[in-house]
C-alpha positions as CSV (number, residue, x, y, z in Angstrom):
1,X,-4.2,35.1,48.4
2,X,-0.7,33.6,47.6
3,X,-1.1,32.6,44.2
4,X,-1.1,35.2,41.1
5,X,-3.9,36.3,39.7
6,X,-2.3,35.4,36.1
7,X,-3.4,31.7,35.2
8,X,-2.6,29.7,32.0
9,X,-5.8,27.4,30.6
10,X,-3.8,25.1,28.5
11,X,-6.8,23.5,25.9
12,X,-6.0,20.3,24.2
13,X,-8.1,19.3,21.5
14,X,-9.4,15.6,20.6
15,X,-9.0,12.9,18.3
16,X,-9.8,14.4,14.1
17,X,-10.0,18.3,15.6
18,X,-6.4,19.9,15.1
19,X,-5.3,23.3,13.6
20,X,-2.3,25.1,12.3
21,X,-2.7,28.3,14.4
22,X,-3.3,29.0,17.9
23,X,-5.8,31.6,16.9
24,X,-9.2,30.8,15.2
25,X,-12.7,29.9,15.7
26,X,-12.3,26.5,17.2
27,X,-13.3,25.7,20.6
28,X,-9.4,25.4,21.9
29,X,-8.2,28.1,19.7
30,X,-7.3,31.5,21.3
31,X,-10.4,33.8,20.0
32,X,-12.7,31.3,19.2
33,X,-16.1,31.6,21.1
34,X,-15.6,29.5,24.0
35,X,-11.9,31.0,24.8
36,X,-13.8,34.4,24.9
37,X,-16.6,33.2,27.4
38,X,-14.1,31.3,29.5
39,X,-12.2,34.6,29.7
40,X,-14.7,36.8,30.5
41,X,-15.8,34.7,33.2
42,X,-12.9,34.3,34.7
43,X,-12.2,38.3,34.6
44,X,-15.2,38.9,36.2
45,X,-13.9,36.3,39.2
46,X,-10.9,38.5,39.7
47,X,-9.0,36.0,37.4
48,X,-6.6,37.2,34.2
49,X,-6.4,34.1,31.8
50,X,-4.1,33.4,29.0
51,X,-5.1,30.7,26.9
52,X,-2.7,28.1,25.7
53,X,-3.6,25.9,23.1
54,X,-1.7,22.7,22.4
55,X,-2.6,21.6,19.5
56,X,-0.9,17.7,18.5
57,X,-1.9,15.5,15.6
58,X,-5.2,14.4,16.4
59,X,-5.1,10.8,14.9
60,X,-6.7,8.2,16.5
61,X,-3.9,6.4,17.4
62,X,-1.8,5.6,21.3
63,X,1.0,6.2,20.0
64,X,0.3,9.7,18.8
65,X,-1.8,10.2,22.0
66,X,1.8,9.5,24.2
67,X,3.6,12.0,22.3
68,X,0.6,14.4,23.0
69,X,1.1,14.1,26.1
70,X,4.7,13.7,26.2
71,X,4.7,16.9,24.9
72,X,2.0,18.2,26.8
73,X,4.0,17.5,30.3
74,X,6.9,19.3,28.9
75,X,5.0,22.4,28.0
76,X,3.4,22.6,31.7
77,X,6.6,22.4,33.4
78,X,8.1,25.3,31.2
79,X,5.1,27.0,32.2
80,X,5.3,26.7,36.1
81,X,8.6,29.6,35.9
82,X,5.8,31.8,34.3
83,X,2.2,31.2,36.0
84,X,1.2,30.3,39.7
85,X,-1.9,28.5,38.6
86,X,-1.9,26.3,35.3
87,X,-5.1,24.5,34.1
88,X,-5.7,21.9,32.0
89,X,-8.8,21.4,29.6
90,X,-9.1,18.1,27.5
91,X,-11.9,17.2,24.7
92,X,-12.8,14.0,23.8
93,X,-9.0,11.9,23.4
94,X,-7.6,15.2,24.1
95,X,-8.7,14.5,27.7
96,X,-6.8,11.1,27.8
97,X,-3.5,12.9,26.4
98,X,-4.3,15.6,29.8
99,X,-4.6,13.0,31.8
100,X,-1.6,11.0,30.8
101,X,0.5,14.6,30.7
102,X,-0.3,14.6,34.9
103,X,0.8,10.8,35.4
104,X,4.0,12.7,33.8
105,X,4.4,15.1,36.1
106,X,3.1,13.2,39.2
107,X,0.1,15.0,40.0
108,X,-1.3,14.5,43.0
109,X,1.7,12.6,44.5
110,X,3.6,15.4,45.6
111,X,4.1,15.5,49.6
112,X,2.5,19.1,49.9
113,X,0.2,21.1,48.1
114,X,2.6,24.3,47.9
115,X,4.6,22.3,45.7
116,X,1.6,21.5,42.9
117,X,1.9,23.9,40.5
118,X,-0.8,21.9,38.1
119,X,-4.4,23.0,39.8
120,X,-7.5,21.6,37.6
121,X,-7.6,18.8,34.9
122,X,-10.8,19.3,33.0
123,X,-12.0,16.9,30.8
124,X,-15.1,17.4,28.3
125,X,-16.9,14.1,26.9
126,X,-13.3,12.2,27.3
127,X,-13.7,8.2,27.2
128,X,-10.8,7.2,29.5
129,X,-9.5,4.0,28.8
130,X,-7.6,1.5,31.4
131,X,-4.1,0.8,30.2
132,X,-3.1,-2.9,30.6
133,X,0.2,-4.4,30.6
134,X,1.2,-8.3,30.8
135,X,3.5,-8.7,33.8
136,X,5.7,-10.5,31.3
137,X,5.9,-7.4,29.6
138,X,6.4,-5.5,32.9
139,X,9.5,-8.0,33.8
140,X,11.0,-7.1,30.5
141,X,10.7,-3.5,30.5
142,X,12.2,-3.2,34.1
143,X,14.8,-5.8,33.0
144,X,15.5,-3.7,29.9
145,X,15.6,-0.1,31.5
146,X,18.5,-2.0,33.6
147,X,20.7,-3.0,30.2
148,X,19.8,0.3,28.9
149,X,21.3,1.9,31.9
150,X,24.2,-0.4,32.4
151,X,25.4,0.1,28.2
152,X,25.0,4.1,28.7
153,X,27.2,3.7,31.9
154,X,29.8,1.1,30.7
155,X,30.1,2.4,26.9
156,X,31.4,6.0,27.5
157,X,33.8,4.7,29.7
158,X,35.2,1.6,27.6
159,X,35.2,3.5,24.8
160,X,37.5,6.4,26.6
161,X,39.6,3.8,27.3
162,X,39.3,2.4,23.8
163,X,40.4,5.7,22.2
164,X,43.1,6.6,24.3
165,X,44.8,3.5,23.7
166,X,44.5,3.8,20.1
167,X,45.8,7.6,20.6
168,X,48.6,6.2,22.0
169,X,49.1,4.0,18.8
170,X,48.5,7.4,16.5
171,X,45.5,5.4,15.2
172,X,47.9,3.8,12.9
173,X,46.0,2.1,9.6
174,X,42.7,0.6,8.9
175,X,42.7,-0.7,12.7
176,X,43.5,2.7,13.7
177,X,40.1,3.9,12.3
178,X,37.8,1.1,13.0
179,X,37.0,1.8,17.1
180,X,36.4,5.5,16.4
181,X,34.1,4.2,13.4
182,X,32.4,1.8,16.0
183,X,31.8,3.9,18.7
184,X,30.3,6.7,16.5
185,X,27.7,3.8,15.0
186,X,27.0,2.4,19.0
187,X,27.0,5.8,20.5
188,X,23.3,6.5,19.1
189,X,22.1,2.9,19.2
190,X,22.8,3.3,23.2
191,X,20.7,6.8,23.3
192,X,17.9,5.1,21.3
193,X,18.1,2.1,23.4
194,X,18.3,4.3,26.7
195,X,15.3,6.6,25.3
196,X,12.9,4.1,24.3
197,X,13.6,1.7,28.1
198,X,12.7,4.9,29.6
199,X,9.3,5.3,27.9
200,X,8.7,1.8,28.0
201,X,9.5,1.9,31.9
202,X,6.6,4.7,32.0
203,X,4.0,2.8,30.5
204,X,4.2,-0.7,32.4
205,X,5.0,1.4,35.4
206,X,2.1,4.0,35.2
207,X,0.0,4.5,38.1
208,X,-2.9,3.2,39.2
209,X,-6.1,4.7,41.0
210,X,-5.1,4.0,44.3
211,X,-6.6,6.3,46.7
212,X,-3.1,8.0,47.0
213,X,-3.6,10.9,44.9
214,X,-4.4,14.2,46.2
215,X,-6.5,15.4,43.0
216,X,-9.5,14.5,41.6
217,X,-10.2,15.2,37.6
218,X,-13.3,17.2,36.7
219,X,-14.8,15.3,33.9
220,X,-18.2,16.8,32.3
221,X,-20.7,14.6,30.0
222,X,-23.9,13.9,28.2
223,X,-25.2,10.9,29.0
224,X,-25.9,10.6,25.5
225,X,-22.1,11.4,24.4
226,X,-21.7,9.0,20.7
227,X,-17.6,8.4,21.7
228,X,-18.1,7.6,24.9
229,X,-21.5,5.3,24.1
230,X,-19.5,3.7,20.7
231,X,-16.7,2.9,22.1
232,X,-18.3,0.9,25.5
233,X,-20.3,-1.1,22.8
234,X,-17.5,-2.0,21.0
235,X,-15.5,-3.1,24.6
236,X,-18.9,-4.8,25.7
237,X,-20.0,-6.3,22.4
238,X,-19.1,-10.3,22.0
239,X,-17.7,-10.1,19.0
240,X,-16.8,-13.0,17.4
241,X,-15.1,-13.4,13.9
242,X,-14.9,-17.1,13.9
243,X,-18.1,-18.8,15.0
244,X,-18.5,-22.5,16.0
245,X,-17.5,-24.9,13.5
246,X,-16.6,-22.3,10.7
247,X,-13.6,-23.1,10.8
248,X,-14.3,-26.3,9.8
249,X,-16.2,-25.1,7.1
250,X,-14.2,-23.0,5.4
251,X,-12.1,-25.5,5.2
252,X,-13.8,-26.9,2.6
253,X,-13.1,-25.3,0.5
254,X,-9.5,-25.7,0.7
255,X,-9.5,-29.2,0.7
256,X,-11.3,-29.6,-2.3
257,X,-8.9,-27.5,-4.2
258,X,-6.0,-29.4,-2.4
259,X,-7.4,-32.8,-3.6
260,X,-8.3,-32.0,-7.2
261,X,-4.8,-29.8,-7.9
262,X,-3.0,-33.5,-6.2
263,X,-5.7,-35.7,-8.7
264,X,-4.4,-33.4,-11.5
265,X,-0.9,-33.5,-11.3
266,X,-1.2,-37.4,-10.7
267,X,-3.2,-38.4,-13.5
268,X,-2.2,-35.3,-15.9
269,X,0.9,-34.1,-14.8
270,X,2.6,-37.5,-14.5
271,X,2.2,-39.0,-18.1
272,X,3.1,-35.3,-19.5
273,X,6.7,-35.6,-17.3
274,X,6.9,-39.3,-18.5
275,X,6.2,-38.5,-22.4
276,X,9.0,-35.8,-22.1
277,X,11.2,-37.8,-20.2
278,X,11.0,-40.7,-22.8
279,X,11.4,-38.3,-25.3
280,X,14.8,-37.3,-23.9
281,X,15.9,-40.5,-23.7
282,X,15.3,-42.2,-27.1
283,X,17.1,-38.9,-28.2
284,X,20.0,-39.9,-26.4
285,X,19.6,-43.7,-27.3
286,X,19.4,-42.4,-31.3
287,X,22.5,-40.3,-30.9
288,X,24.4,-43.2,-29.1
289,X,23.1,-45.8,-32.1
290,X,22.7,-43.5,-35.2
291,X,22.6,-46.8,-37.4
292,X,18.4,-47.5,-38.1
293,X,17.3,-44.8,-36.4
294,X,14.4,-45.6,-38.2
295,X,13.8,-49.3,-37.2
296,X,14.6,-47.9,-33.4
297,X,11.7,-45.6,-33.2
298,X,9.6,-48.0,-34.9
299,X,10.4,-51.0,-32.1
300,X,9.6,-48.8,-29.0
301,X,6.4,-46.9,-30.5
302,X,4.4,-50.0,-28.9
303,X,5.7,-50.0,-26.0
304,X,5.8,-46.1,-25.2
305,X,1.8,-46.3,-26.2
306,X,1.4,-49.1,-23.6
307,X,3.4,-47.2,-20.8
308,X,1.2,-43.6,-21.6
309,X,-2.5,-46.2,-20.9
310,X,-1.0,-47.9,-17.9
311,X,0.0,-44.7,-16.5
312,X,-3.3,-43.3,-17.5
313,X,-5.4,-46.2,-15.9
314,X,-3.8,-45.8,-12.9
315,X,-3.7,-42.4,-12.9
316,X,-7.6,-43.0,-12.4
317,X,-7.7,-45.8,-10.0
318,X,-5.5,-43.8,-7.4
319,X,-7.4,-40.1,-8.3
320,X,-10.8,-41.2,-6.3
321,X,-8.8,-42.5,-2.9
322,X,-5.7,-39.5,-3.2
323,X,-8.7,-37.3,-3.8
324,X,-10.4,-38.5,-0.9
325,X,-7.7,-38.8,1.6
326,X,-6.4,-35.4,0.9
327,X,-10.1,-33.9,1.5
328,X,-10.5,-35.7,4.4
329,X,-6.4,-35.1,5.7
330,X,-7.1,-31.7,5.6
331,X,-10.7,-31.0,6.3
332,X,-10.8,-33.0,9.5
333,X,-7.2,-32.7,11.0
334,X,-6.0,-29.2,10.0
335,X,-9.6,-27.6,10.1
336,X,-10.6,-29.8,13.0
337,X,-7.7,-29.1,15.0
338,X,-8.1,-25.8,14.1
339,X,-11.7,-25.6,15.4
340,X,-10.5,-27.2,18.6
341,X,-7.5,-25.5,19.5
342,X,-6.7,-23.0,17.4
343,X,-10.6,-20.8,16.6
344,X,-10.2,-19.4,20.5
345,X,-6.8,-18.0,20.3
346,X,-7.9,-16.4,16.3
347,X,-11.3,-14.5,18.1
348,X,-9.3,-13.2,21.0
349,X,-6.4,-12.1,18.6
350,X,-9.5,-10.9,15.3
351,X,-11.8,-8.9,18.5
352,X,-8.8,-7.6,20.3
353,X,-7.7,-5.8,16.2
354,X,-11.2,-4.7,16.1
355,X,-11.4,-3.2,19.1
356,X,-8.0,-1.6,19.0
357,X,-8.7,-0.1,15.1
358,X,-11.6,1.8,17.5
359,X,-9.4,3.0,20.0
360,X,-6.3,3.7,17.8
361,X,-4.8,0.9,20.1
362,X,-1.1,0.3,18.0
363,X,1.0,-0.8,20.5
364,X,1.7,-3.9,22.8
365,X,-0.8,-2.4,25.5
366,X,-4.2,-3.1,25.9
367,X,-6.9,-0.9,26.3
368,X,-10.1,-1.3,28.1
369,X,-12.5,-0.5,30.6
370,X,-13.7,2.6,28.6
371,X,-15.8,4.3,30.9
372,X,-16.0,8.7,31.4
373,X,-13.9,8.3,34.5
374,X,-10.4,8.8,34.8
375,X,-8.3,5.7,35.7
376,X,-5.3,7.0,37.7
377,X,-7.3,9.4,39.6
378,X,-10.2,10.2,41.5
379,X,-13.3,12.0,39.3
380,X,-15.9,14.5,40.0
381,X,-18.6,13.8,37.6
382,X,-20.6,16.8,36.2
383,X,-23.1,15.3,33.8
384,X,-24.8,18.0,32.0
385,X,-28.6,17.7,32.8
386,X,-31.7,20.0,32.4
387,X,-31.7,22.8,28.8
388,X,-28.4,22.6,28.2
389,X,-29.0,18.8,27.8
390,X,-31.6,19.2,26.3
391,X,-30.6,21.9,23.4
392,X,-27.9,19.2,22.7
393,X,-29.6,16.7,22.6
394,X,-32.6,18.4,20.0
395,X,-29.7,20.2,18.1
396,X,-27.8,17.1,17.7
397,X,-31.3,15.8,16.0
398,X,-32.0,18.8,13.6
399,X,-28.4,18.1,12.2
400,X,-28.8,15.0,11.9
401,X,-31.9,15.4,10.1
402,X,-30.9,18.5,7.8
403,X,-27.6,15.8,7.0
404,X,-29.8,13.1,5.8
405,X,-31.9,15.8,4.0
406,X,-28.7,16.7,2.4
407,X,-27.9,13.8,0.8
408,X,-31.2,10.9,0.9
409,X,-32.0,12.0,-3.2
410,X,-28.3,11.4,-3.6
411,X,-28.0,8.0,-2.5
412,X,-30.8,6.7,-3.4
413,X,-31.4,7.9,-7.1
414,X,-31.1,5.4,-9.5
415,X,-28.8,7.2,-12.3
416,X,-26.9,8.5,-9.2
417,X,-23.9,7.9,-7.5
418,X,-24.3,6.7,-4.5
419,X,-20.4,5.9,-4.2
420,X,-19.3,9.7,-4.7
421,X,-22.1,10.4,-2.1
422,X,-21.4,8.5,0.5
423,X,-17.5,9.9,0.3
424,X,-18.9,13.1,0.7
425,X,-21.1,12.5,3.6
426,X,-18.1,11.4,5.5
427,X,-16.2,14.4,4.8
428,X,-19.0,16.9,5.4
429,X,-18.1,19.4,8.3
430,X,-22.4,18.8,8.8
431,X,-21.5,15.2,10.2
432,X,-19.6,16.9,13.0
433,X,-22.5,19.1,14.0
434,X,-24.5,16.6,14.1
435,X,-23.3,15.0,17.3
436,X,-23.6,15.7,20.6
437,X,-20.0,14.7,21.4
438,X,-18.7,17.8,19.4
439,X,-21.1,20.4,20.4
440,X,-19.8,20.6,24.6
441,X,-18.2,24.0,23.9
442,X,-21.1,25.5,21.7
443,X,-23.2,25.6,24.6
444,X,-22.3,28.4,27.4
445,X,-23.6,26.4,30.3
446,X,-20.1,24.6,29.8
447,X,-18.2,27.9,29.9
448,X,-19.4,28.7,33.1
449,X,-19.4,25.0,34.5
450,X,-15.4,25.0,33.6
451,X,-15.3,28.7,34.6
452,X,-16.8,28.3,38.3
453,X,-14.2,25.1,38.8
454,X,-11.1,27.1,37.5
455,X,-11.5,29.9,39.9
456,X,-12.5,27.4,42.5
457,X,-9.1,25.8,42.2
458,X,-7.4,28.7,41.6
459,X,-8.1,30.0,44.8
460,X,-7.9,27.0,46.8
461,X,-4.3,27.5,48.8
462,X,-2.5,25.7,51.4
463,X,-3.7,27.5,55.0
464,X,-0.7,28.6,57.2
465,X,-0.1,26.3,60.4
466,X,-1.3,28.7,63.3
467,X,1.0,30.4,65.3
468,X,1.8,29.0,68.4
469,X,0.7,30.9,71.7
């Protein structure tokens, strides 16, 4: 056998399921149950194992999940120097960020199997999502990658050409200073320009399944797996936020309030402005004509009453048709046009934030198709059937049970709080246990599922051309 018997089993955990320390009792932690199975397995196979977690935030977020992987693709290649065969085991999103770390390093592309240093990808109850990109988006990333590359080329060099001309001067005064001030602001503007072209290159440019890989992932399930269920009902469910004609509806609402605050500044508003503003003026008239200030007042008091009811009377002829034509203005041309054109583009823009709250989408990319098989390679399916199913499948309900047990009093005294309950049946580790989707490596079925692949792979080795005669 060419390849060493020393393999690395990198584990990467999923999305809410991190730790500060390699070792410890979780499934991906070095120690912890599983590792010890997996281990032992393996040993008897002939096989020494070190296991590598690789432990990232665990939000459900894309963003976070690229700089898992990222991160993840780094950490293989620094391991290639060091181990013959490499491994890779993913839970839950953790298998998305293992997936995404081998579109990184190309696996499955490379021209000859000698030169794959990455053997298995292993993924436990993982809902793979498609990765979309607009080819708008695509045009512009390519586009940009090129400006990137052109600044980072034609900076250094201008601004080598820059200094030494300003060397020549001795850098003589304020101008003197200002292109080495410049070039010291632009310098990192053009890394982070060059760094984030190059990752948006990778995303619009990621592969798709296209029958040229060489590798297939290994992706075990339960066909009763909550993340992988919940998340195709979201994709699948027609969700609409704004049904036919509410639009119009809740414009209503709006309208009214539009009309009476216009009624009430005509008819209210209007002779309070004019009473100040004549107000204002007689001052001025009295200061201009001090002389019967007196007989002055008493002269316009008529007339000023007169004004304040004619303004009031027709403050209340024009209310009912300004009133009216408001409501109607606004009910029927901003909320109708809105229903017609505008309720179509606010559902696809309100379903796609629901959707992407569920699958931590918080980028420009879409993601869909949610499905247990990988979408840039081929997948072996290994759906966990018979006992082990089974076991999961009743221990998944006596959680569930002993959880509600927990807390039913709780929530539904009447002098209790139901609030401060509720809080605490989010947080409590029981929820966990109580799914199916986080009890994989509990059962040691798995172990020797992931076990029997490893060494397969492991020993799986280019075959010498024969000698010629």
């Amino acid at each position: 056998m060419s390849r060493s018997s020393k393999i690395a089993v990198v584990t990467v955990h999923g999305t809410g399921d991190t730790a500060s320390d390699l070792t410890g009792e979780k499934w991906f932690q070095q120690g912890a149950p599983f590792a010890q199975r997996l281990q032992q397995h393996l040993t008897a196979q002939g096989l020494e194992a070190d296991i590598i977690p690789h432990l990232w935030s665990g939000a459900n977020s894309a963003w976070d999940r690229e700089r898992a992987a990222n991160k993840l693709a780094a950490r293989v290649r620094k391991l290639f120097d060091k181990y013959d065969s490499i491994h890779l085991i993913g839970h839950s999103h953790g298998g998305n960020v293992a997936n995404d770390a081998a579109v990184l390093l190309k696996w499955g592309l490379r021209r000859s199997a000698k030169n794959e240093r990455l053997d298995s990808l292993i993924t436990v109850g993982t809902p793979f999502f498609n990765v979309r990109t607009g080819w708008l988006q695509k045009v512009a990333g390519i586009l940009f990658q090129i400006l990137a590359w052109g600044s980072a080329i034609v900076f250094p060099v201008t601004a080598l050409i820059w200094l030494a001309a300003e060397a020549q001067r001795g850098f003589a005064g304020a101008d003197g200073i200002l292109p080495l001030l410049y070039i010291l602001v632009v310098a990192p503007c053009v890394w982070l320009m060059l760094r984030m072209s190059s990752q948006g290159v990778r995303r619009v440019l990621r592969p798709r399944l296209n029958g040229k890989t060489t590798t297939s992932v290994f992706a075990i399930w339960h066909e009763n797996d909550e993340a992988i269920s919940f998340l195709r009902r979201v994709e699948e469910l027609p969700l609409e936020a704004f049904p036919r004609g509410s639009v119009v509806r809740s414009s209503r609402a709006t309208a009214i309030s539009l009309g009476v605050l216009a009624v009430i500044l005509f008819s209210v508003a209007v002779p309070i402005l004019f009473v100040l503003g004549f107000d204002v003026i007689n001052i001025r008239q009295l200061a201009a004509s001090p002389i019967d200030p007196t007989a002055y007042q008493e002269t316009d008091a008529g007339e000023f009453a007169a004004l304040i009811v004619v303004i009031l009377i027709l403050g209340l002829w024009v209310a009912p048709p300004l009133f009216t034509g408001i409501y109607l203005a606004f009910r029927y041309l901003f909320g109708g046009a809105g229903e017609l054109l505008g309720r179509g583009s606010v559902n696809r823009f309100a379903t796609s934030i629901l959707r992407g709250v569920a699958m931590g989408r918080d980028g420009d990319q879409v993601l869909c198709n949610v499905g247990p098989r990988s979408h840039t390679h081929p997948t072996i399916e290994h759906v966990l059937s018979g006992e082990c199913a089974a076991r999961m499948q009743q221990g998944a309900n006596a959680a569930a049970g002993a959880l509600i047990e927990k807390y039913r009093w709780a929530l539904f005294s009447v002098a209790g709080d139901s609030s401060a309950s509720l809080t605490a049946l989010t947080t409590d580790a029981m929820t966990w246990n109580s799914l199916i989707h986080t009890t994989y490596f509990d059962q040691p079925e798995v172990a020797q599922v992931i076990g029997d692949y490893i060494v397969q792979r492991a020993h799986t080795v280019e075959q010498p051309a024969p000698a010629s005669a």
